[in-house]
TIKEDO-17810 format. One record per atom (N, C-alpha, C): residue in three letters; y negated, z, x. Coordinates in steps of 0.1 Angstrom, whole numbers, plus 2048, in hexadecimal, padded with zeros to 3 digits. Atoms other than C-alpha are relative to their C-alpha. Example, Ala and Ser with C-alpha at 12.3 -4.5 7.8 and 13.67 -1.06 7.14 Angstrom:
# residues 2
ALA80C800809;ALA82D84E87B;ALA7F4800809;SER80B8007F7;SER80B847889;SER7F58087F8;
END
This chain:
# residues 351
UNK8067F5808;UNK7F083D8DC;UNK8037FD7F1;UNK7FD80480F;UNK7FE8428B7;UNK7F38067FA;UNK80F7FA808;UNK7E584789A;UNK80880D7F8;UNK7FD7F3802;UNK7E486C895;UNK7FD8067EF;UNK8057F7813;UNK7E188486F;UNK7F7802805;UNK808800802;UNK7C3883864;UNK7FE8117F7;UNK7FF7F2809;UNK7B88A7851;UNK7F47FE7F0;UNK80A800805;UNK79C89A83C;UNK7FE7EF7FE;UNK80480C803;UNK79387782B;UNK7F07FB807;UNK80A8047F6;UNK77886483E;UNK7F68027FA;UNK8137FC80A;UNK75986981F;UNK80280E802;UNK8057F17FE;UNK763892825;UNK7FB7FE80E;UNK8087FE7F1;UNK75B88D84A;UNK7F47F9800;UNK80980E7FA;UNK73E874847;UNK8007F7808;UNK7FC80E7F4;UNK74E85A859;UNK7FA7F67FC;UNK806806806;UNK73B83E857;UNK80A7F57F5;UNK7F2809804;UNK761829851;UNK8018037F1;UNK7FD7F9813;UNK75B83B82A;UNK7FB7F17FB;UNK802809806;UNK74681E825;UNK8047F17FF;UNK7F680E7FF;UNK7587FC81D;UNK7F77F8804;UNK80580E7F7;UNK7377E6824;UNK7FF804811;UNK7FD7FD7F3;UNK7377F9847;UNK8097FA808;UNK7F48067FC;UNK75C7F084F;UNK8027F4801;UNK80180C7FD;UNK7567CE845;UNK7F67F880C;UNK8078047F4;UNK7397CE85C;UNK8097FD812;UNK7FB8037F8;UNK74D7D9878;UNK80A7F6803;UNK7F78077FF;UNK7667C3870;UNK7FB7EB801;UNK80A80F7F7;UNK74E7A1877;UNK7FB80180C;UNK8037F57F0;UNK7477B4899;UNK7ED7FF7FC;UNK8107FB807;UNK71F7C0886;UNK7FF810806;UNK8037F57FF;UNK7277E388B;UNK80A80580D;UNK7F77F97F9;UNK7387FB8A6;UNK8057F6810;UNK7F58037F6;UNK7467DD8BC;UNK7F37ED7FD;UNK80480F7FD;UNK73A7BA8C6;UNK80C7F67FB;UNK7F38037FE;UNK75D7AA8C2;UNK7FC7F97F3;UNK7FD80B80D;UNK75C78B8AC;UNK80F7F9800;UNK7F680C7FC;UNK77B7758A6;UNK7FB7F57F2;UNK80280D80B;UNK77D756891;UNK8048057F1;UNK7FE7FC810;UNK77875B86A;UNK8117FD7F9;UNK7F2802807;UNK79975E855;UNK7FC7F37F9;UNK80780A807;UNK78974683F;UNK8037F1809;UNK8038107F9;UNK78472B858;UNK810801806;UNK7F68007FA;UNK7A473386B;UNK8107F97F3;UNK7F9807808;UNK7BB72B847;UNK7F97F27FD;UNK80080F800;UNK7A670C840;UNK7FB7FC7F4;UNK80380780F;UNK7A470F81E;UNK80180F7F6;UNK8007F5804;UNK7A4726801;UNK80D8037F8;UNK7F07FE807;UNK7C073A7F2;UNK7FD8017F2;UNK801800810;UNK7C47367CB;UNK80D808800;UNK7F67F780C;UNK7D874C7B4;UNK80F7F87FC;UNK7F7806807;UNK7FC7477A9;UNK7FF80C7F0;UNK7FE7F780A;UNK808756787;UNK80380F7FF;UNK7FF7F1800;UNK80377D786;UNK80D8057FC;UNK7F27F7800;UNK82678E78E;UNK7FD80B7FF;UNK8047F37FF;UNK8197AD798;UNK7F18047FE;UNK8137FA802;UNK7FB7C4789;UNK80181180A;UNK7FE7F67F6;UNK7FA7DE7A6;UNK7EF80B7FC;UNK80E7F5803;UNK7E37FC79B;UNK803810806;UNK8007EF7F8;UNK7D881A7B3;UNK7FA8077F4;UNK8027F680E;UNK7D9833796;UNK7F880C807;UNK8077F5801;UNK7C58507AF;UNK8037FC811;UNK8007FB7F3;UNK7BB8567D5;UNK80580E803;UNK7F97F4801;UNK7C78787D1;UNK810803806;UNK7F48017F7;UNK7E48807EC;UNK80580E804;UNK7F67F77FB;UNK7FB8A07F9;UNK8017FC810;UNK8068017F1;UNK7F388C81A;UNK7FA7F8803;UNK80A8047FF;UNK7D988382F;UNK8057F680D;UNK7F98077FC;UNK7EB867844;UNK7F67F680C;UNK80D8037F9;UNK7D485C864;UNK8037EB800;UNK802811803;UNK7DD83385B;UNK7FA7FD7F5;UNK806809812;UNK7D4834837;UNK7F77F97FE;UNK80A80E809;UNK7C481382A;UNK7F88077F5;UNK80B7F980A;UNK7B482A80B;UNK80180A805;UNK80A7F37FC;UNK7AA84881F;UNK80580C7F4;UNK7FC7F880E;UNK7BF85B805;UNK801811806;UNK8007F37FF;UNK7C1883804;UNK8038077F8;UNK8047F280D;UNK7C38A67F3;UNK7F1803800;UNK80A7FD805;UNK79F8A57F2;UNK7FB7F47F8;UNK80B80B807;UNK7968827DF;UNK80B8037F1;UNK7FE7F9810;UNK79A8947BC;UNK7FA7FB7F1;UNK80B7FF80E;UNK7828837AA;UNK8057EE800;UNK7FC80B800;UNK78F85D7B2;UNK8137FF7FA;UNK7F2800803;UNK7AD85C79B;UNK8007F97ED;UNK7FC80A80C;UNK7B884377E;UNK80180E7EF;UNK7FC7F980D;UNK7AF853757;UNK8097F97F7;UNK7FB80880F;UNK7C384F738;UNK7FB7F27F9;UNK804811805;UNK7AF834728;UNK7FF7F5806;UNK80180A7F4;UNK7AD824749;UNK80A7F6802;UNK7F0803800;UNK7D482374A;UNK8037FC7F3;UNK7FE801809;UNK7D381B724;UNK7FC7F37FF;UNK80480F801;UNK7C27F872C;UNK8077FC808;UNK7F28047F4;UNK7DA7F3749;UNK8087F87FA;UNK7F0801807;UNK7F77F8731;UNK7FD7F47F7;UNK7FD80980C;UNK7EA7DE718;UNK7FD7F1804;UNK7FC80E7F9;UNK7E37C2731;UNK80A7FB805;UNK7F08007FC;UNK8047C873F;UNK80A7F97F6;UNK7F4806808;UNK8157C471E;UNK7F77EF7F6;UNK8078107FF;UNK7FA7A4713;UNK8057F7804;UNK7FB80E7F7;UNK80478E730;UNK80C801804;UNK7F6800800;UNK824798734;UNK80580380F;UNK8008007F3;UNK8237A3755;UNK80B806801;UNK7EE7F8805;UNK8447AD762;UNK80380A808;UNK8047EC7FA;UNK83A7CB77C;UNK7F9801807;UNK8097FB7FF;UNK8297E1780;UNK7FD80880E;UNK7FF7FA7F3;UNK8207F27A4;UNK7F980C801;UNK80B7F37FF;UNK8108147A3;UNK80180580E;UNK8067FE7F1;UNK8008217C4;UNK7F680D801;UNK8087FA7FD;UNK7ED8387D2;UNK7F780180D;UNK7FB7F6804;UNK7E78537DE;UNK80D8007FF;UNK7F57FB806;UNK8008647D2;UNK8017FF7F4;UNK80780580F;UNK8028527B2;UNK80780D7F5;UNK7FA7F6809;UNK81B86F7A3;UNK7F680E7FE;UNK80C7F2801;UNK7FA88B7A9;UNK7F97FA7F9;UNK80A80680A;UNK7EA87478E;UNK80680A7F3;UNK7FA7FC80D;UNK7ED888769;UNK8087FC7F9;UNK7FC80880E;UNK7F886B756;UNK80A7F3805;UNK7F28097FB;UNK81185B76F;UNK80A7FE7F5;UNK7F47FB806;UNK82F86875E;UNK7FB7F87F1;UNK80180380D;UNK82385D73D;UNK7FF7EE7FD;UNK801809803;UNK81983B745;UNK80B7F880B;UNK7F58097FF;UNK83883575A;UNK8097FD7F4;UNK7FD7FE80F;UNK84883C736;UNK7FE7F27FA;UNK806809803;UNK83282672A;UNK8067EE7FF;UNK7FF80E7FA;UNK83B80473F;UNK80C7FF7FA;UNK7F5800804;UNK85D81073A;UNK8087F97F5;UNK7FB800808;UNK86080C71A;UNK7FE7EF7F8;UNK80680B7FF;UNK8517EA719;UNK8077F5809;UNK7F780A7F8;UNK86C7DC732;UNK7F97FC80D;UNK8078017F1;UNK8547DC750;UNK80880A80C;UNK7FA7F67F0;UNK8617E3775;UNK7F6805801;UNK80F7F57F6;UNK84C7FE785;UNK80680480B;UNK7FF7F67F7;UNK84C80C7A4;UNK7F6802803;UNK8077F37FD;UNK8408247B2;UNK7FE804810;UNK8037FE7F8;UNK8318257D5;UNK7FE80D801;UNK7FD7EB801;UNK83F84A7DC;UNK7FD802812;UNK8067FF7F5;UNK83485C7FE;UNK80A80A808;UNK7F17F77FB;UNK859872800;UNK7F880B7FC;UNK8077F1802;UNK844891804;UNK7FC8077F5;UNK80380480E;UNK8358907E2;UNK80D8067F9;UNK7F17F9809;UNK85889F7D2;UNK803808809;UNK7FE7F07FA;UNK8598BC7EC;UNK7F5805801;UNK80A7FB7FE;UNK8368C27E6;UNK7FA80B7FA;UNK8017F180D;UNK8358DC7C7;UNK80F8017F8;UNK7F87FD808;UNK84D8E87AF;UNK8027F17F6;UNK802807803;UNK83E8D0798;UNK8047F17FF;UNK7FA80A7FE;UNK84C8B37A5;UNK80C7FB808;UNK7F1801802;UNK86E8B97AC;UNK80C7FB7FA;UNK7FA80B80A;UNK87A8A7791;UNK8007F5802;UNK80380D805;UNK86D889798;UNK80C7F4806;UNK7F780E800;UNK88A8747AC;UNK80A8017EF;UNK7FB801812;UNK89C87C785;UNK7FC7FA7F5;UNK80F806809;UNK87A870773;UNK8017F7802;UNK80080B7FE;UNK87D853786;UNK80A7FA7FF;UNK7EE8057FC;UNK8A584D78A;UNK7FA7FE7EC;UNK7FC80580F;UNK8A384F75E;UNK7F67F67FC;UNK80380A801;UNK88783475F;UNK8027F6804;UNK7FE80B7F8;UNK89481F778;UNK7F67FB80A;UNK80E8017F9;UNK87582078B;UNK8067FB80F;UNK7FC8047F7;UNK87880C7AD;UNK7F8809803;UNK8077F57F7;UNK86C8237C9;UNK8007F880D;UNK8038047F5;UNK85D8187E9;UNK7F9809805;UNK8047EE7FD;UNK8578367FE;UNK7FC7F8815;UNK8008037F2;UNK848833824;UNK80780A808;UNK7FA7FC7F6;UNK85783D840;UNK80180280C;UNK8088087F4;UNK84483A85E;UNK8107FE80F;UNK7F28077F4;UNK86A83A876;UNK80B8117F7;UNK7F47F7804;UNK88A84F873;UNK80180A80A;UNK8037F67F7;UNK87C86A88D;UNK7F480A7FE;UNK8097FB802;UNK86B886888;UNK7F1802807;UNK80D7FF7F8;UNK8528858A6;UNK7F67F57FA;UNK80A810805;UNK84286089A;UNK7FC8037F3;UNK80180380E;UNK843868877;UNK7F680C7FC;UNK80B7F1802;UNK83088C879;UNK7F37FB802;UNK80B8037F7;UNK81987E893;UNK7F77F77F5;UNK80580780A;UNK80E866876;UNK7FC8017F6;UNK8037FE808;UNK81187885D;UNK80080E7FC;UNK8037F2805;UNK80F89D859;UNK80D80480C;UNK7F77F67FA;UNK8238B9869;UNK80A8017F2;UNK7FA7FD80E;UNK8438BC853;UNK8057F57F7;UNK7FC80F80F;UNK844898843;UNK80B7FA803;UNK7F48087FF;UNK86288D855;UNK80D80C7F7;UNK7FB7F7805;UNK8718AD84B;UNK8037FF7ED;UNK800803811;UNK86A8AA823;UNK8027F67FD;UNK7FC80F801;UNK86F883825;UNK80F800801;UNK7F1800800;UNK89388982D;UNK8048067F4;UNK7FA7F9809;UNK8998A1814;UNK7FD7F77F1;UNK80480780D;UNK88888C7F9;UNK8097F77FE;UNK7F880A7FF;UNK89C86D806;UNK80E8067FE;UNK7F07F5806;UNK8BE8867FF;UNK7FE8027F2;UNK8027FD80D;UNK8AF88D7DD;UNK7FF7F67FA;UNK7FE80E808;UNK8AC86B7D3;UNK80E7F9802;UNK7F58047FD;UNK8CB8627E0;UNK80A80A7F3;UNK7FA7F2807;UNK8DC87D7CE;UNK7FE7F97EE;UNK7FF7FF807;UNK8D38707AF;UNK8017EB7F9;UNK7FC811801;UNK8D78487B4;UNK7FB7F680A;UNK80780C7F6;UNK8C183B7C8;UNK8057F980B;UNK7FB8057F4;UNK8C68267E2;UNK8137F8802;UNK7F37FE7FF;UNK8ED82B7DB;UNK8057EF7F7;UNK7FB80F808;UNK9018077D7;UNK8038037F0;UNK7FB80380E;UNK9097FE7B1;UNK7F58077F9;UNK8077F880B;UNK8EF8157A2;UNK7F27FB7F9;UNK81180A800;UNK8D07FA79D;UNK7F480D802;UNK80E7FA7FD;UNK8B88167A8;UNK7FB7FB813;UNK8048067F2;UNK8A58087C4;UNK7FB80280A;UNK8087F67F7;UNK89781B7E0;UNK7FF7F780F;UNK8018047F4;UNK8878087FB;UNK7F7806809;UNK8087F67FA;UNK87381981A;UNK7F97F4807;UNK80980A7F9;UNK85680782B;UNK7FB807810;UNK7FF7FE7EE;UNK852808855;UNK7EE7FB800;UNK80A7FF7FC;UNK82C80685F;UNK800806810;UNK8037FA7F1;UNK82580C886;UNK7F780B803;UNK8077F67FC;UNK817829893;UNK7F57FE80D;UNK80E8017F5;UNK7FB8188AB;UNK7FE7F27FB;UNK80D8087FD;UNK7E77FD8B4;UNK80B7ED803;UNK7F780C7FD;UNK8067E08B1;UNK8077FC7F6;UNK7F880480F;UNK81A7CA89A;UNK8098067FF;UNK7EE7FE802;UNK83D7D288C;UNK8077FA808;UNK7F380E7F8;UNK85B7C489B;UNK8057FA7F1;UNK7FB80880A;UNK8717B0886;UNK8048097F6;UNK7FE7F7807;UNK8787BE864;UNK812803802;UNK7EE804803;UNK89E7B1861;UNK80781080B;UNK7FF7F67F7;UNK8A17C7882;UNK7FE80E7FE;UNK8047F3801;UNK8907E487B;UNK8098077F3;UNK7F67FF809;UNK8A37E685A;UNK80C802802;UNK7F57FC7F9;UNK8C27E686B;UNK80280E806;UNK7FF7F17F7;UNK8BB801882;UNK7FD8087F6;UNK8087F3809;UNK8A9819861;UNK80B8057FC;UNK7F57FE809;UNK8C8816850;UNK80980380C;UNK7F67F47FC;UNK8E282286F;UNK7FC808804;UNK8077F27FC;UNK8C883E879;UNK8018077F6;UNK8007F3808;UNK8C684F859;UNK80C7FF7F9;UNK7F57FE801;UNK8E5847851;UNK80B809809;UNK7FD7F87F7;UNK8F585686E;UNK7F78107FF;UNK80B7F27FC;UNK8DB872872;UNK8018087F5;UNK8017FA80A;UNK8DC87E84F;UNK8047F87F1;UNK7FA806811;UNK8F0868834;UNK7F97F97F5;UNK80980780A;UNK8D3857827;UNK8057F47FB;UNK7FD80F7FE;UNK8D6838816;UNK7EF7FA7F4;UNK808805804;UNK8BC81E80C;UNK8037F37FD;UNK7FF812804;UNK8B77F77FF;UNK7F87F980F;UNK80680B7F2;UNK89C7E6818;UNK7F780C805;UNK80B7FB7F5;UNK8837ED833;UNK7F77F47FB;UNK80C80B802;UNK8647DE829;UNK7F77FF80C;UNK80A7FF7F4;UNK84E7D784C;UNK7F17FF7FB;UNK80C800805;UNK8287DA847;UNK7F17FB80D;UNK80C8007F4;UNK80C7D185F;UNK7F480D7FC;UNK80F7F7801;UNK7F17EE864;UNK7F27F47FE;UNK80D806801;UNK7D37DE855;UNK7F3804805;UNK80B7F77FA;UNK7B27E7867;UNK7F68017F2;UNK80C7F7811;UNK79F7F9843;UNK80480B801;UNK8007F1803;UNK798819844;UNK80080A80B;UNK7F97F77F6;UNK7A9834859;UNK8037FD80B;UNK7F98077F4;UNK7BA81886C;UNK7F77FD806;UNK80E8077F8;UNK79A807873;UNK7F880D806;UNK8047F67FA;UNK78E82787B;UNK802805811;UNK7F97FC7F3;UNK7A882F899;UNK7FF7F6807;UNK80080F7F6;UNK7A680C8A5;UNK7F2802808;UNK80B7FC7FA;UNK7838148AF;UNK7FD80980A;UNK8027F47F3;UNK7868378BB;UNK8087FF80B;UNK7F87FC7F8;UNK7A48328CF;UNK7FC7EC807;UNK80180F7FD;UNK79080C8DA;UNK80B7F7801;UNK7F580D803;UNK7AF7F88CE;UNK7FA7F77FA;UNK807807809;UNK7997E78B7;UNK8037ED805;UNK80580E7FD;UNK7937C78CC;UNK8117F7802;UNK7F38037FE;UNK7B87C68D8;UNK8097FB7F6;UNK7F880480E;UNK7C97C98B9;UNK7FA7F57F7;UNK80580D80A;UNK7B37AE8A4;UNK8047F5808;UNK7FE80E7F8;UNK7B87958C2;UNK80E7FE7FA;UNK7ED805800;UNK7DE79C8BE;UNK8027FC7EE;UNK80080480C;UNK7DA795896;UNK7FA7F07FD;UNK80980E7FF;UNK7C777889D;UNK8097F5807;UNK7FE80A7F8;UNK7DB76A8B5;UNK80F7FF7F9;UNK7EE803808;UNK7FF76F89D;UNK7F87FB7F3;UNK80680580A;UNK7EB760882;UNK80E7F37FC;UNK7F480A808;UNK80C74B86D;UNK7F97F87F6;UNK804805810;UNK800733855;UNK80C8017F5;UNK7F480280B;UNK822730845;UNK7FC8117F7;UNK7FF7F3808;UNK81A754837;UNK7F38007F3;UNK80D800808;UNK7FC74B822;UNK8057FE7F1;UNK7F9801811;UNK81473F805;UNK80480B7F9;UNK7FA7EF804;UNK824761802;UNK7F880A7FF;UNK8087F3800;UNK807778804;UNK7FD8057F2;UNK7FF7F780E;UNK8057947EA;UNK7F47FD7F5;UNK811804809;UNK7DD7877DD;UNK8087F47F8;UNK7FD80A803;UNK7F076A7D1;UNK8078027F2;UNK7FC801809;UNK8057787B7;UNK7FE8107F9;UNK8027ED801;UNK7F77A07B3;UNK7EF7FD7FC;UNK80A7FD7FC;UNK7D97A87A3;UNK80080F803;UNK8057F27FB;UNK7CD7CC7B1;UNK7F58077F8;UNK80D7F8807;UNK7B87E679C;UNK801810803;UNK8037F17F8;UNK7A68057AA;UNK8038087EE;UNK7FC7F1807;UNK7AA828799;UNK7F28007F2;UNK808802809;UNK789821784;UNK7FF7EE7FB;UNK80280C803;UNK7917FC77A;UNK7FB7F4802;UNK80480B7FB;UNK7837E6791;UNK80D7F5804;UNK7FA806800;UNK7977C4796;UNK7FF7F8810;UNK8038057EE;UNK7A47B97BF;UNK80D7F57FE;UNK7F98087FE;UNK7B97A27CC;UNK806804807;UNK7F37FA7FF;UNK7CC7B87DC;UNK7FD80F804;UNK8077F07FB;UNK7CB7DE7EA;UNK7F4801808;UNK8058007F0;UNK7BF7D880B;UNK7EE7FE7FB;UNK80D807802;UNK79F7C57F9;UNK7FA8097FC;UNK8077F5806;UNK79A7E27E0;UNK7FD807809;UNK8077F97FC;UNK7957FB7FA;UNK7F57FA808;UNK80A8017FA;UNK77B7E680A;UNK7F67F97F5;UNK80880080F;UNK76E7E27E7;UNK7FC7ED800;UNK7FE80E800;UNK7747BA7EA;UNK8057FD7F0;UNK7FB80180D;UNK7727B37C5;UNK8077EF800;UNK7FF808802;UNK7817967B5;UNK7F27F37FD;UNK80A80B804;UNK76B7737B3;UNK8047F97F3;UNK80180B810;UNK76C76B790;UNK7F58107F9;UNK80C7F5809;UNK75777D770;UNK80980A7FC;UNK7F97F2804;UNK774793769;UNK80880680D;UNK7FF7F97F5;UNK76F7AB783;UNK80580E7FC;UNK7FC7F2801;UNK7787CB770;UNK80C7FF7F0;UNK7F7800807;UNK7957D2756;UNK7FF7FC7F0;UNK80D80080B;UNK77D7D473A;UNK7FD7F77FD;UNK800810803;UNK7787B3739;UNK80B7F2806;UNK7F08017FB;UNK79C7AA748;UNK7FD7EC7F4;UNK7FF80C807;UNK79B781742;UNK80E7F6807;UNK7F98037F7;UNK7BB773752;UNK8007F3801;UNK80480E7FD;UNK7AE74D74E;UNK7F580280E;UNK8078037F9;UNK791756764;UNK80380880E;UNK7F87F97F5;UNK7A676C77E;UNK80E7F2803;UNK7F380C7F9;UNK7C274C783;UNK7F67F7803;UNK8098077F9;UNK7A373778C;UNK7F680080A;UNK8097F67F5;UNK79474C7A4;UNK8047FA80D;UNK7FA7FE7F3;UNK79774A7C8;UNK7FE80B804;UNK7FB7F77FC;UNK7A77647DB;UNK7F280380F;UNK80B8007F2;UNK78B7777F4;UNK80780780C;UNK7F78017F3;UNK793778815;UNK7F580980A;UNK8087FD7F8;UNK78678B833;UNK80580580B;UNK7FB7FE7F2;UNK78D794857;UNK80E808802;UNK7F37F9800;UNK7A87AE851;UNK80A7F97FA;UNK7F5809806;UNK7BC79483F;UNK8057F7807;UNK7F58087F7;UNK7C978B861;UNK80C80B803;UNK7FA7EE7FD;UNK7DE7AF85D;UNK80C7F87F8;UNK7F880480B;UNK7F179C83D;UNK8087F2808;UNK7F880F7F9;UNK7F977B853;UNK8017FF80E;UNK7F98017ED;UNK802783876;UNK80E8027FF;UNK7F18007FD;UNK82677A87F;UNK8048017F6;UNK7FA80380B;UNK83D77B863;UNK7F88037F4;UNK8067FF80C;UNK82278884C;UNK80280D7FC;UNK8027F8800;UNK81A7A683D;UNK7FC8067F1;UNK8057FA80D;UNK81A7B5818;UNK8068097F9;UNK7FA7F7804;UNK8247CE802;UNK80F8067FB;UNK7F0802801;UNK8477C0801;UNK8067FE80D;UNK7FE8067F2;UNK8477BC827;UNK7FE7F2800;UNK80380E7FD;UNK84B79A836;UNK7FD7FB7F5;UNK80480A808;UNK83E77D825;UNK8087F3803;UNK7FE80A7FE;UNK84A76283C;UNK80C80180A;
END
């Protein structure tokens, strides 16, 4: 059973899954389920510390074009009011250029339905920072308005990492809307069309693979192979990598894991691919994460279960990066999602 489109964000339905200490409940087996396993915590051994901040990864708005039944932030066309302001993005930009950070990762949502995208991709730009741009394909066949944008982005240089849940339209609907394999192709033609992807052109278009149920990925190396002679063959696409991802159980996921009682199944099997070698590579380690109103995570996955950072500079506002490289990294049950089998982050494998 794949996880199906969702029509509606889980706080418009009153799902209880809206609330992050809920989720976390469930996820110590407190709520919904009896199902304990052994703490992440105890199972590494020890605690994970910080390397040097490479990446400052900021969800600029929950605000989406689709309602995607795996999404980790519960994103939508109805969360209108959760979305990154100007001066928000204005303190961003000047810790960015402060510590010298060298890119930048914008997210969403659909971070391009933010107002002040476009301005503060500009912005980084100009400043010599990489950005990309966690794009959703659909999103540039979604108005008028944003038809431009593989151009917007091809004259910034903007890396694009675009999902792709497979190279078939049945898996990829079923997941994500009616239509999305349809407009995802056309998009991936439109970015092609103007560099992406295409050897010699340094524009860099990678697509990320997520499973459509209740199981891990297969091998990335593999799956990558096959992405690239399916849409190649099928329709002349071309791309850089396949990123693999593990479905993390927060949110929507954790949601279907329950209704469709995979819950117990799937944690065992996270539990039981538990890699240590992947704990060096994990994204907390060199990413800090900041929500759409300026709170400070340790990585996505944490922000949506509202897992702040453990030091005193917990919000942007007071942004201290001595007392954020001394911190340790907080950890909690779904953080066997990031270290099962080869590992699991926003660059795919780890290990």
């Amino acid at each position: 059973m794949g996880v199906k489109q969702k029509t509606k964000s889980l706080d418009k339905t009153n799902n209880p899954m809206a609330d992050t200490f809920f989720q976390l409940q469930v996820l110590n087996g407190k709520e919904l389920t009896d199902s304990k396993f052994t703490s992440f915590g105890k199972m590494i051994g020890d605690v994970i510390t910080p390397s040097p901040v490479e990446v400052f990864q900021i969800n600029i708005g929950k605000l989406c074009n689709q309602t995607c039944g795996h999404c980790h932030v519960d994103a939508g066309p109805d969360k209108k009011e959760e979305n990154m302001d100007k001066a928000t993005l204005v303190k961003c930009l000047d810790i960015i250029r402060t510590y010298k950070i060298p890119t930048v990762d914008i997210t969403g949502g659909a971070p391009e339905m933010n107002a002040h995208f476009r301005w503060f991709v500009e912005e980084c730009t100009k400043i010599g920072v990489q950005v990309i741009d966690r794009c959703n394909l659909t999103i540039i066949r979604a108005n008028k308005k944003y038809h431009d944008l593989p151009q917007f982005l091809a004259t910034n240089k903007v890396h694009i990492v675009s999902s792709l849940p497979y190279f078939s339209k049945t898996r990829t609907d079923s997941q994500r809307g009616d239509g999305v394999f349809e407009d995802s192709i056309q998009a991936l033609k439109e970015l092609n069309a103007v560099g992406y992807g295409m050897e010699g052109s340094g524009l860099q278009l990678d697509l990320v693979y997520n499973p459509s149920g209740a199981y891990l990925p297969g091998d990335q190396h593999t799956l990558e192979a096959e992405f690239k002679r399916q849409l190649d063959r099928k329709f002349d696409i071309q791309f850089n990598n396949l990123f693999v991802i593990t479905n993390l159980p927060v949110a929507r996921f954790l949601d279907y894991l329950i209704e469709s009682s995979n819950y117990e199944q799937y944690m065992t099997e996270l539990v039981e691919a538990f890699n240590p070698a992947t704990v060096q590579g994990l994204m907390c380690r060199n990413t800090l994460s900041i929500s759409w109103d300026g709170y400070i995570y340790d990585c996505d996955f944490n922000q949506m279960l509202d897992l702040k950072v453990e030091a005193n500079s917990q919000h942007i506002d007071n942004f201290d990066m001595k007392a954020l490289m001394d911190r340790k990294v907080v950890t909690n049950q779904h953080c066997y999602g990031c270290t099962a089998g080869a590992g699991s982050s926003c660059g795919g494998e780890v290990a």
